[in-house]
N, C-alpha and C positions, 0 to 999 in steps of 0.2 A: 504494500500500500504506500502511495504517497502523497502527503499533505500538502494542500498550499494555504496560506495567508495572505488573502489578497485588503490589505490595509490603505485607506483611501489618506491622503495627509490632513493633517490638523488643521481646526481652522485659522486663517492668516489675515493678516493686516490688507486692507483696500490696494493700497502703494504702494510702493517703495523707490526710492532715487535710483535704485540701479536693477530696476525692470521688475519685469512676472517672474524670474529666474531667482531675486536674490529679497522674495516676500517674503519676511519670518512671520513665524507663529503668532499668535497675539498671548495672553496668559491661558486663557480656555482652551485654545487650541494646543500648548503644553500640558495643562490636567489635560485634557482627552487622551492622549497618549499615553501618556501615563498611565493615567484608568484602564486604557485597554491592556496595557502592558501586566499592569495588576491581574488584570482578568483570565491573563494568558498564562500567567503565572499558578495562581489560583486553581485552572483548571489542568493543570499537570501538564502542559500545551508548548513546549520550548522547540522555539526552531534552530536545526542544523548550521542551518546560514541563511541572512538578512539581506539581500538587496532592495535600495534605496535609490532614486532617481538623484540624480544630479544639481535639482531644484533645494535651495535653501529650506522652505521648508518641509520638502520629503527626508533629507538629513537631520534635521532636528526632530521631524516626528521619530524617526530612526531610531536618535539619540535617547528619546524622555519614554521611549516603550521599552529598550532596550535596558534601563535604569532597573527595570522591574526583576532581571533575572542575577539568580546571584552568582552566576560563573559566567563568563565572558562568551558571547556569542558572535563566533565569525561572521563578518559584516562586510558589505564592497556595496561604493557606487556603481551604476550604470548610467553610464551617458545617455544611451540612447533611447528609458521607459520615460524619458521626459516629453510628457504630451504624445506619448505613443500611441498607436491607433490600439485596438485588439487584438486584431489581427498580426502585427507588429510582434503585441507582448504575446501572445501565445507562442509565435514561433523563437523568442526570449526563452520562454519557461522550457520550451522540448530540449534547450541545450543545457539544462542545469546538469550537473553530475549528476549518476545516477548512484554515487555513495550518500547524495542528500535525502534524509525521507519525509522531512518539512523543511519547509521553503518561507522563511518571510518576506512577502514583498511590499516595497512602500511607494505609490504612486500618485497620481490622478485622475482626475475624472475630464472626459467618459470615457477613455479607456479603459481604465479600474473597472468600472460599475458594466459597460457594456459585457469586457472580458467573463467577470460573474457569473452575469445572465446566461452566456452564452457556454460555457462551461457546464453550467448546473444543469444536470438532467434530473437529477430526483430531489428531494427532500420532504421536509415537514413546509405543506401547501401553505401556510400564513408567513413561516419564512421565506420561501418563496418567493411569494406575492411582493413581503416589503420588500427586500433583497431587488428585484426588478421593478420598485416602481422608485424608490429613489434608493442613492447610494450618498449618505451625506458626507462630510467633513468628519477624518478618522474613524469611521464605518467600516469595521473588519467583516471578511466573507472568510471561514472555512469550508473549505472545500477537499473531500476525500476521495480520492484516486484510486480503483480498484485493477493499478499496472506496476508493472516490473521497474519501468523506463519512462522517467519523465519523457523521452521522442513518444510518445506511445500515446500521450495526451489529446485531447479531440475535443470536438464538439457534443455537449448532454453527456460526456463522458464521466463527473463526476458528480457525488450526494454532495447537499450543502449541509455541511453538520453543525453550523451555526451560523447565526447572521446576528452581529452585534453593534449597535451603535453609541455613543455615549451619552446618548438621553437614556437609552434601556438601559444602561445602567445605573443612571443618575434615581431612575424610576421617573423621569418626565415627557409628557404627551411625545407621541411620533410626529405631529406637525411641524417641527421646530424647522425654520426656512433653511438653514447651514445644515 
């Protein structure tokens, strides 16, 4: 079996002087990360190795999730899941090692939230449902792989074994705009 974490980045500042590239986190969007890092933790959930987009705040979301685990977890950016299509990061993930058996990955949306969708063939139908109707700001998907070989990965190919946002953790309404 192989797991992915597909972790949308925290939410971030409107601006920044030096572009969309280099938006940090705002304070919430550092707890969120955290939160879910907690969450990951909590649920006996630690991935192998961590890839993070190249964007300032998919590195920090990186940073304040990875905070949560108490032994050091192999981590690398990738240039290129920055504003990646789906299609793009799937063909990403078929090249991970096949010594990794969870995968954290930290990116954007829509390719994050589209990827998801497009992934998940089965799950619990209310998960589901939220999972593809939005995908907010640090909103993890787990997603479980019933193959040998991340190449092996496809479309409806995996169950989504949770879909986590940091309102459902907070315990606050799913409407929240971010």
């Amino acid at each position: 079996m192989r797991r992915l974490l597909l972790l949308r980045h925290g939410k971030v500042d409107r601006h920044s002087a030096g572009g969309d590239r280099e938006r940090p986190l705002t304070r919430r969007g550092e707890e969120d990360a955290r939160r879910i890092g907690e969450f990951l933790t909590n649920s006996g959930i630690t991935p192998d190795l961590a890839v993070a987009s190249n964007a300032r705040r998919a590195k920090q979301t990186l940073e304040r999730t990875l905070e949560a685990f108490p032994a050091h977890v192999t981590h690398l950016i990738e240039n290129t899941i920055y504003l990646a299509s789906s299609g793009h990061l799937l063909e990403v993930l078929r090249q991970t090692p096949d010594k990794v058996q969870t995968l954290l990955a930290v990116g954007h949306n829509p390719g994050f939230g589209e990827l998801a969708a497009i992934l998940a063939g089965s799950g619990e139908p209310q998960e589901l449902e939220l999972m593809r109707s939005k995908y907010p700001t640090a909103a993890l998907a787990i997603l479980d792989f019933d193959v040998t070989n991340w190449s092996e990965i496809n479309a409806a190919a995996a169950r989504l074994h949770k879909f986590i946002t940091p309102a459902i953790l907070r315990g606050e309404p799913l409407d929240d705009p971010d």
